[in-house]
C-alpha positions as CSV (number, residue, x, y, z in Angstrom):
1,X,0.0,0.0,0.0
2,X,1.3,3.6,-0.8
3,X,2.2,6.2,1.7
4,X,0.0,8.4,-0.1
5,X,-3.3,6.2,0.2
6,X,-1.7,5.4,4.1
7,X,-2.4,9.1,4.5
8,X,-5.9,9.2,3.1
9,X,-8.2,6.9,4.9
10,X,-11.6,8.6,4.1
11,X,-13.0,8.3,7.5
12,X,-14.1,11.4,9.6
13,X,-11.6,10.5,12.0
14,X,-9.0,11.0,9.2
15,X,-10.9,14.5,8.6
16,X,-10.7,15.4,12.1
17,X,-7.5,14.6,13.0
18,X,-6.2,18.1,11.2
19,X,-3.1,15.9,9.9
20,X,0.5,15.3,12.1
21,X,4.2,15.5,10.9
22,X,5.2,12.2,9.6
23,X,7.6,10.1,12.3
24,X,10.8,8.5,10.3
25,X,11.2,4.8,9.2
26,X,14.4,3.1,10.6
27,X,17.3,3.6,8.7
28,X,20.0,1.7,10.6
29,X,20.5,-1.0,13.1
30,X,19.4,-0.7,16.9
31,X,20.0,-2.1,20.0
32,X,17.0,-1.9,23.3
33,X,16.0,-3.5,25.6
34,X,12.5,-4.4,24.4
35,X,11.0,-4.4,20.7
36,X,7.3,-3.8,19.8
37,X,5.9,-5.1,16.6
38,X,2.9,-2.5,15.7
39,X,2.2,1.4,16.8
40,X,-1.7,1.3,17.6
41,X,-3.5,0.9,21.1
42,X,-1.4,-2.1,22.3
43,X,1.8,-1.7,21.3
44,X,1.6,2.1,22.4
45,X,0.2,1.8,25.7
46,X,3.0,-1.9,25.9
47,X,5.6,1.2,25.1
48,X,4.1,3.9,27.8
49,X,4.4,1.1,30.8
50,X,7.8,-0.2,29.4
51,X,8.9,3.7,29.7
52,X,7.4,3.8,33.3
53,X,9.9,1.4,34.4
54,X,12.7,2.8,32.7
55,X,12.9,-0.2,29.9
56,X,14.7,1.3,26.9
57,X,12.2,0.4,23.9
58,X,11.5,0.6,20.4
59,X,8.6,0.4,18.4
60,X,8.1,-0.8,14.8
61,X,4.9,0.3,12.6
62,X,4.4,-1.0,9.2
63,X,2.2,1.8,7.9
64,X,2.1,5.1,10.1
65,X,0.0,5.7,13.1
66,X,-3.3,5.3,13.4
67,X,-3.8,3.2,10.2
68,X,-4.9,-0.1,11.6
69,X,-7.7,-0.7,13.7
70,X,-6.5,2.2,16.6
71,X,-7.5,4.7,13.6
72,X,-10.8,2.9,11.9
73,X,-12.6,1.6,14.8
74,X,-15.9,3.3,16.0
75,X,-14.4,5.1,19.7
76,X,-16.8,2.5,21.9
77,X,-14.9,2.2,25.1
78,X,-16.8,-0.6,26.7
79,X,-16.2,-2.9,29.5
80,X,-17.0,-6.3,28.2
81,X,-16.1,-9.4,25.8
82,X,-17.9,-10.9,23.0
83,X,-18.9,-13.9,25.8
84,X,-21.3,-12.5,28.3
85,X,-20.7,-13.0,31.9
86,X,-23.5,-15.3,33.2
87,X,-22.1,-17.2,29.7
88,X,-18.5,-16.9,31.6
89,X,-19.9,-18.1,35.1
90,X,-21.9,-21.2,33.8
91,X,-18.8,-22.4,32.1
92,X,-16.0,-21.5,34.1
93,X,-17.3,-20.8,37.2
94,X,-18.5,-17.8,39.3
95,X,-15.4,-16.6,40.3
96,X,-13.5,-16.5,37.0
97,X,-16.4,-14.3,35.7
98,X,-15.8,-12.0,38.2
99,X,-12.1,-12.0,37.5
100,X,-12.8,-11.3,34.0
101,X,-15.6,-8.9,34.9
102,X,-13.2,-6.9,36.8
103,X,-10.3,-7.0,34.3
104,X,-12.9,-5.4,31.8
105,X,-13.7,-2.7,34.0
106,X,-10.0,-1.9,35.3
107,X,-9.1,-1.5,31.3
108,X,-11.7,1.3,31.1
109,X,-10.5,2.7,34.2
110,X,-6.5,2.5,33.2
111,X,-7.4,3.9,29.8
112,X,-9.1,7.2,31.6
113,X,-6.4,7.8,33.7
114,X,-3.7,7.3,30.8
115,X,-5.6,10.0,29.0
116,X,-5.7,12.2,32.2
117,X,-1.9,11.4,33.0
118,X,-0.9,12.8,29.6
119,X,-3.3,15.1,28.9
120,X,-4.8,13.8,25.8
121,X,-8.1,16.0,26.0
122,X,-8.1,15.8,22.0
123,X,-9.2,12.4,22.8
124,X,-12.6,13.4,23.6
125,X,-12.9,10.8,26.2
126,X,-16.1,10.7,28.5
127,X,-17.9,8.2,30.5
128,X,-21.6,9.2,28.5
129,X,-22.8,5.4,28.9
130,X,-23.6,2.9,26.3
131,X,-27.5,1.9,25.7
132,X,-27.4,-1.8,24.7
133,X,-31.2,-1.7,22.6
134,X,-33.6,-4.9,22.1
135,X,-34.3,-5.9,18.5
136,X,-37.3,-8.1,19.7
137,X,-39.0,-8.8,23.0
138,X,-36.9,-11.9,23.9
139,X,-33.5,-10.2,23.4
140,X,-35.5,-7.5,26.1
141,X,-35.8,-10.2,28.4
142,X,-33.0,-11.5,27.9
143,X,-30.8,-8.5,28.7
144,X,-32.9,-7.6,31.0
145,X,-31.9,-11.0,33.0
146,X,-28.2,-10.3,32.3
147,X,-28.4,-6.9,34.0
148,X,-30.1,-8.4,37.1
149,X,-27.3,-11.2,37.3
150,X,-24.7,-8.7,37.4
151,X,-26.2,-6.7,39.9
152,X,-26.8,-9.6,42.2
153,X,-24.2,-12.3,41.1
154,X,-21.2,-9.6,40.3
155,X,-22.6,-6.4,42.1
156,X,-22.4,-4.8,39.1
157,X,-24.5,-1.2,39.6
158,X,-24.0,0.4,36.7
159,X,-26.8,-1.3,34.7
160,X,-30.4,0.2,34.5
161,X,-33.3,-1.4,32.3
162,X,-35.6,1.2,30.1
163,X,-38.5,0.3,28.7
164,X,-39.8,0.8,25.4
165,X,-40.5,4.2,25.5
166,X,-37.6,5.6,27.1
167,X,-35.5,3.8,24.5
168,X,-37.4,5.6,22.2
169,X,-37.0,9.2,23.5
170,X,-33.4,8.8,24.1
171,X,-33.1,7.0,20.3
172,X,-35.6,8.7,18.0
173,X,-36.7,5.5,16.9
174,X,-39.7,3.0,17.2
175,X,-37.7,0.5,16.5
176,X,-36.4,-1.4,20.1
177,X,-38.7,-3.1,22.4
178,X,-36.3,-1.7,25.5
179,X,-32.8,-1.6,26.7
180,X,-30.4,-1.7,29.5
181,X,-28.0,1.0,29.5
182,X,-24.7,0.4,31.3
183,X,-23.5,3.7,33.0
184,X,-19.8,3.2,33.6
185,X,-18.5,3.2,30.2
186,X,-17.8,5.7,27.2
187,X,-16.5,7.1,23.8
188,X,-13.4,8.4,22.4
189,X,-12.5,9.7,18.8
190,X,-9.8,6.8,18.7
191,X,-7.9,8.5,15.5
192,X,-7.0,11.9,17.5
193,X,-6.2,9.2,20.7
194,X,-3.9,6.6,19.4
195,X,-1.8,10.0,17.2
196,X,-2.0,12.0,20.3
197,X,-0.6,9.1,22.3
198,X,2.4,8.6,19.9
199,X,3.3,12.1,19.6
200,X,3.4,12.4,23.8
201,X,5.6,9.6,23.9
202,X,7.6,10.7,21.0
203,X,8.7,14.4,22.4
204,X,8.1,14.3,26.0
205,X,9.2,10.8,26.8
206,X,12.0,10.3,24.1
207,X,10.2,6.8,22.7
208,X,12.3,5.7,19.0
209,X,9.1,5.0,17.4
210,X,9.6,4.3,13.7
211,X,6.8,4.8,11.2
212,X,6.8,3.0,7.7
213,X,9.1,0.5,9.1
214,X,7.5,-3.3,8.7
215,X,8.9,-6.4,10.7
216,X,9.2,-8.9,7.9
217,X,10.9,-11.3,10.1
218,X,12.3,-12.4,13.5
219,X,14.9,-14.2,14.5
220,X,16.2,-15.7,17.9
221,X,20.0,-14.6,18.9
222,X,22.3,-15.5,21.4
223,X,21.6,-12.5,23.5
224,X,17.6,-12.3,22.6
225,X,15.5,-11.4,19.3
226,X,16.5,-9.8,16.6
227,X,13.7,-7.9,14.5
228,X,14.2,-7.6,10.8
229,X,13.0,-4.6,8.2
230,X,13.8,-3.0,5.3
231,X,15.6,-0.2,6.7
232,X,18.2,-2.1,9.8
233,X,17.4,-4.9,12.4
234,X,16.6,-4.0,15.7
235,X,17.9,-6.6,19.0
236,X,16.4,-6.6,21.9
237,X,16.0,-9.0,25.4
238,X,12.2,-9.3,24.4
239,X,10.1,-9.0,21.4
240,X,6.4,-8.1,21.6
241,X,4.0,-8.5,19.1
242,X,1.0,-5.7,18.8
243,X,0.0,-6.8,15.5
244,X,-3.9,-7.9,16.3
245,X,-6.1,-8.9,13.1
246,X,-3.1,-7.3,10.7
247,X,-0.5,-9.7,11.3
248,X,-0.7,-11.1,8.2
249,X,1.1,-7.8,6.6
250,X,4.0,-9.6,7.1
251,X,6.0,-13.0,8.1
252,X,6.7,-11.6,11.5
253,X,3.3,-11.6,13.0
254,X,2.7,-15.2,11.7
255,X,1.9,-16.7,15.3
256,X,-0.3,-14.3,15.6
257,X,-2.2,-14.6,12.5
258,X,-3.5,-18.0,12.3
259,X,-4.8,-17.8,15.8
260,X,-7.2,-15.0,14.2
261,X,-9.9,-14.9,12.2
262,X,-10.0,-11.3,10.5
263,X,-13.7,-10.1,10.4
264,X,-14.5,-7.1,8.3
265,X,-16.4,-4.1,9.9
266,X,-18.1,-1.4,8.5
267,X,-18.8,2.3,9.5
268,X,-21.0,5.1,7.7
269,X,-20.8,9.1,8.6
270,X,-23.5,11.6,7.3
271,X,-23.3,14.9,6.5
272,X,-24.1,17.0,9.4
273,X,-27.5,16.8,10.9
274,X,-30.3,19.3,10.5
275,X,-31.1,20.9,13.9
276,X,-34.8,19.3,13.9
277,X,-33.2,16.1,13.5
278,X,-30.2,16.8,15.5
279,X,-32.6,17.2,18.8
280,X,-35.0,14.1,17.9
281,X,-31.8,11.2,17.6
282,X,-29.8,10.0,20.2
283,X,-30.4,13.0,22.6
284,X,-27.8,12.0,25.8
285,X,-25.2,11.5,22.7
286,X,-24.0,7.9,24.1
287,X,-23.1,5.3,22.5
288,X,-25.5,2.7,21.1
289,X,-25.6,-1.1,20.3
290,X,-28.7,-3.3,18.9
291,X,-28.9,-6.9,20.2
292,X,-29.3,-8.6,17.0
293,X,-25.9,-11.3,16.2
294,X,-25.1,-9.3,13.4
295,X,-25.0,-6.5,15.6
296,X,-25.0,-2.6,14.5
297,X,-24.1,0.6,16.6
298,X,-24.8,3.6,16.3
299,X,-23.2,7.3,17.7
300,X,-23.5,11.1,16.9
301,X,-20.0,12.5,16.6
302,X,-19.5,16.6,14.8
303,X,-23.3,16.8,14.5
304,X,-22.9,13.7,12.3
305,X,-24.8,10.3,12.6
306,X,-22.4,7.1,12.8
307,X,-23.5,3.9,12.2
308,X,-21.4,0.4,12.4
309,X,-21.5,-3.1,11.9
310,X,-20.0,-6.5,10.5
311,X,-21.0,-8.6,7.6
312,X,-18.9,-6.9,4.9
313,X,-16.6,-9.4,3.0
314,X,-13.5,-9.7,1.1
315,X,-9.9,-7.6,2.0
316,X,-11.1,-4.6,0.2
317,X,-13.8,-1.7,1.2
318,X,-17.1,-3.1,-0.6
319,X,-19.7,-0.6,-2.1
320,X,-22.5,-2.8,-1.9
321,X,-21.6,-3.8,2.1
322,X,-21.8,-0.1,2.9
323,X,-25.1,0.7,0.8
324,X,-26.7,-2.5,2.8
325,X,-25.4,-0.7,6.2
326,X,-27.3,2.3,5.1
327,X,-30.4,0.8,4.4
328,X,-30.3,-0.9,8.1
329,X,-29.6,3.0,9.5
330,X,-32.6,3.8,7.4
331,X,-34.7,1.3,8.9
332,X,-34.0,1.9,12.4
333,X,-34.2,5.6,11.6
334,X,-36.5,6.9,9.0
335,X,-35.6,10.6,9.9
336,X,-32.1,9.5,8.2
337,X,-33.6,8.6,5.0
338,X,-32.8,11.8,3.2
339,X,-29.1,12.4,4.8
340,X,-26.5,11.7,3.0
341,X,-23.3,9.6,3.9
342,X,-20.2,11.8,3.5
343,X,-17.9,9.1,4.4
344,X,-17.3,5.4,4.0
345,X,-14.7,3.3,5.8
346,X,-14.1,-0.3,7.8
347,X,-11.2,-2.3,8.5
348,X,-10.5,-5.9,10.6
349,X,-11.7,-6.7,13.7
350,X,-9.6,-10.0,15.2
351,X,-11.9,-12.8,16.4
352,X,-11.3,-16.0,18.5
353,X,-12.1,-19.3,18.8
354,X,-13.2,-18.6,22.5
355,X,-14.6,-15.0,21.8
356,X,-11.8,-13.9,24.1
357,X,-8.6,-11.6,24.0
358,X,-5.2,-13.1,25.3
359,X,-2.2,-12.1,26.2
360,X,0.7,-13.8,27.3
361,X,3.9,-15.9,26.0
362,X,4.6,-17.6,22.9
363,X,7.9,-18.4,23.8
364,X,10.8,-17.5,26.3
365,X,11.7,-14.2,24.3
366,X,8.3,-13.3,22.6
367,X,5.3,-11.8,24.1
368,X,1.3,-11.0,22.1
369,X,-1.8,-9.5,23.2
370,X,-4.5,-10.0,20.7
371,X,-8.3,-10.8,19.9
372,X,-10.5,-8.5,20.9
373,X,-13.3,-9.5,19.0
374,X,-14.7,-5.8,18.6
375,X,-14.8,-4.4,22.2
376,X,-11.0,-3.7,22.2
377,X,-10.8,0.3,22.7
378,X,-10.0,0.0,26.4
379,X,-9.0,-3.8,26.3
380,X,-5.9,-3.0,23.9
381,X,-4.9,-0.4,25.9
382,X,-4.8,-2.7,29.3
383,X,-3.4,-5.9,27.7
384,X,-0.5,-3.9,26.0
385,X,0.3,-2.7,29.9
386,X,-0.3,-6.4,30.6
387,X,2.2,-7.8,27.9
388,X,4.9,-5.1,28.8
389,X,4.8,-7.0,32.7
390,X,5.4,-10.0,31.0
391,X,8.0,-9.0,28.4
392,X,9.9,-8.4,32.0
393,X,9.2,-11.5,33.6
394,X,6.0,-10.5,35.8
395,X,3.4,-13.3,35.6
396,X,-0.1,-10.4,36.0
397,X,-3.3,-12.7,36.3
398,X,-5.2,-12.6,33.6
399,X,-7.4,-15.2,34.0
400,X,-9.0,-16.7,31.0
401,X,-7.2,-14.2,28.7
402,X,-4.0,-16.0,29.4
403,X,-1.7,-17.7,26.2
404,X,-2.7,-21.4,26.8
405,X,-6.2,-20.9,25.6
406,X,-5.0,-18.3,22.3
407,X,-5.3,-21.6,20.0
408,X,-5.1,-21.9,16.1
409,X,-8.1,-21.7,14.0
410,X,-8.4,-25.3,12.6
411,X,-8.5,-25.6,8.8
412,X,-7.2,-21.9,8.7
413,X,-6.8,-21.6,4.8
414,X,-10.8,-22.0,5.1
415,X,-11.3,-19.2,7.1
416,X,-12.9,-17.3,4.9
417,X,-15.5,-19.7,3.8
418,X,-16.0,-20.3,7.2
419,X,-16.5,-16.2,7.6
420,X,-19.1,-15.9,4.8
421,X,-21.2,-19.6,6.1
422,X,-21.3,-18.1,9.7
423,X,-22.1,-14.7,8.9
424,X,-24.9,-15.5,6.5
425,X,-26.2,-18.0,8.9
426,X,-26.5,-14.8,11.5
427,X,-28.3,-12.3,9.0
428,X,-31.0,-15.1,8.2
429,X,-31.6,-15.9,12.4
430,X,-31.6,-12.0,12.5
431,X,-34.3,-12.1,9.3
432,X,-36.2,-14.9,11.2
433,X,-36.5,-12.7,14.5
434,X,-34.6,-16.0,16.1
């Protein structure tokens, strides 16, 4: 891919962001004390703990900042997986959903005070609230249940059922049968985050980040890893790999890749809303989800209307994936059917076997975290502080996110077969109200 189309991701984040000075590529061999493979939300944050302890690091990104999924993704910060908690606790036991419970809501809190600590206001973070918002009455019920087991099972407070009608006058839209809006959580404008983050550690901490600069291969040494790229090699103690669901750019993140199953997701931004229709949609400005399996969001960000979801197909931006996400905006809110979309983007989102993120050990010298499954804006950040501990020998508890259960995707050359079957097998339950 070009620097040139690198530079020009048409998303509104991209048309936000008000453009940065370009970082260098590596031009020469290095020596450190640890190496990170990829420059968004994990490797970043892996970078800004390695730098509290006074590790000397360097980090490697393949296109520039902000490119991958830290740049594309829709700015959800939630505190959850893909697997829901009573889901966790009725296979694994009470107690390791409320380990995992609690790991979810420490990564919201540790991304917070990372913003606060460095100041990143151009982040936009704030704990607004997500409203989770029933397609049909038996997905109401059902998160309705969930809501009450986390308050009684977990103590979790922050959840409050609506009914109906109050979904509808925070929403605009007739078309949810209630919801349960979980307080504690929030939104970021993740483009302006992850560039913000880099440039901080960049001129006030001194970090050698190197843009432009892919790992096409690794190597074991006597004395550690050595990481190879066009431009040098780098050595280091410890090699970390922050590649998520774009390891397959290059041989390097290979260990990483066919644990993965890449999952395209979509995202759609009008043209700024009229004032009628600005005060009728999504009033409280949260964050919004829909409980179907092929599920959309939805978010007002710059007066616009943002809407999300997964089902496109193929490695390249689809025309037809995007008009079908339009028509599902339209459907859910008819005031939108005369707004146009100004922009058009998606990009990869890194699913499991287990529905789970992991982080851990491959290996003596190599550390990962990857697989968030979609609900990595605060996870990525934690599990890259996570994978920095154990790049120095620390042994965190992670509980189910830990590297013995990261495990390859069978038949991987399939994957996308399997993709398309599983996916179409979703939109048809969703058709069928199931």
């Amino acid at each position: 891919m070009t620097s040139s189309v690198i530079a020009n991701i048409p998303s509104l984040w991209r048309e936000m962001s008000g453009g940065r000075s370009e970082l260098p590529s590596l031009q020469n061999d290095r020596d450190t004390d640890v190496v990170i493979v990829g420059g968004g939300y994990t490797g970043l944050a892996a970078a800004h703990r390695l730098i509290e302890r006074g590790v000397a690091t360097v980090v490697l990104e393949a296109n520039r900042i902000g490119w991958g999924a830290s740049g594309r993704n829709g700015g959800v910060v939630s505190a959850k997986v893909r697997q829901s908690f009573p889901a966790i606790a009725a296979q694994h036991g009470l107690e390791t959903a409320r380990s995992v419970h609690r790991l979810c809501h420490t990564a919201v809190d540790e991304l917070e005070a990372l913003i606060e600590a460095l100041g990143l206001t151009q982040a936009g973070f704030q704990r607004c609230g997500n409203l989770r918002c029933a397609h049909h009455e038996r997905a109401f019920k059902s998160i309705a249940d969930e809501a009450e087991w986390l308050q009684r099972a977990l103590g979790d407070g922050d959840q409050r059922v609506l009914s109906a009608e109050a979904v509808h006058d925070e929403t605009g839209s007739r078309a949810f049968f209630g919801g349960v809006l979980s307080e504690g959580v929030g939104t970021l404008l993740p483009l302006a985050y992850v560039e913000g983050l880099a440039e901080v550690l960049v001129k006030r901490h001194g970090l050698a980040l190197f843009e432009q600069t892919p790992a096409t291969g690794i190597r074991r040494t006597d004395g550690g890893v050595s990481v190879i790229t066009p431009g040098g090699e780098v050595r280091a103690r410890q090699v970390i790999l922050a590649t998520n669901a774009y390891s397959g750019q290059t041989e390097a993140g290979e260990r990483i890749r066919t644990r993965l199953v890449p999952f395209r997701s979509s995202i759609i931004a009008t043209e700024p809303l009229a004032p009628a229709v600005q005060q009728r949609l999504l009033v409280n400005n949260r964050s919004y989800g829909e409980t179907r399996r092929m599920m959309r969001w939805f978010r007002k960000v710059d007066g616009r209307f943002l809407f999300g979801g997964r089902g496109a197909f193929g490695k390249h931006d689809s025309r037809v994936a995007f008009d079908a996400l339009q028509r599902s905006m339209i459907s859910l809110f008819p005031d939108l059917a005369n707004v146009k979309v100004a922009y058009r983007w998606s990009g990869h989102v890194g699913m499991t076997l287990d529905a789970l993120p992991h982080v851990g050990r491959f290996d003596d010298r190599m550390v990962f975290a990857a697989g968030y499954n979609g609900a990595g804006v605060s996870l990525s950040n934690y599990m890259g502080r996570l994978a920095a501990d154990f790049s120095l020998g620390d042994s965190p508890d992670v509980s189910l996110f830990g590297a013995s259960n990261f495990r390859r995707v069978p038949c991987y050359p399939l994957r996308e077969f399997g993709i398309r079957l599983t996916a179409g097998w979703y939109q048809l339950l969703d058709a069928m109200g199931r």
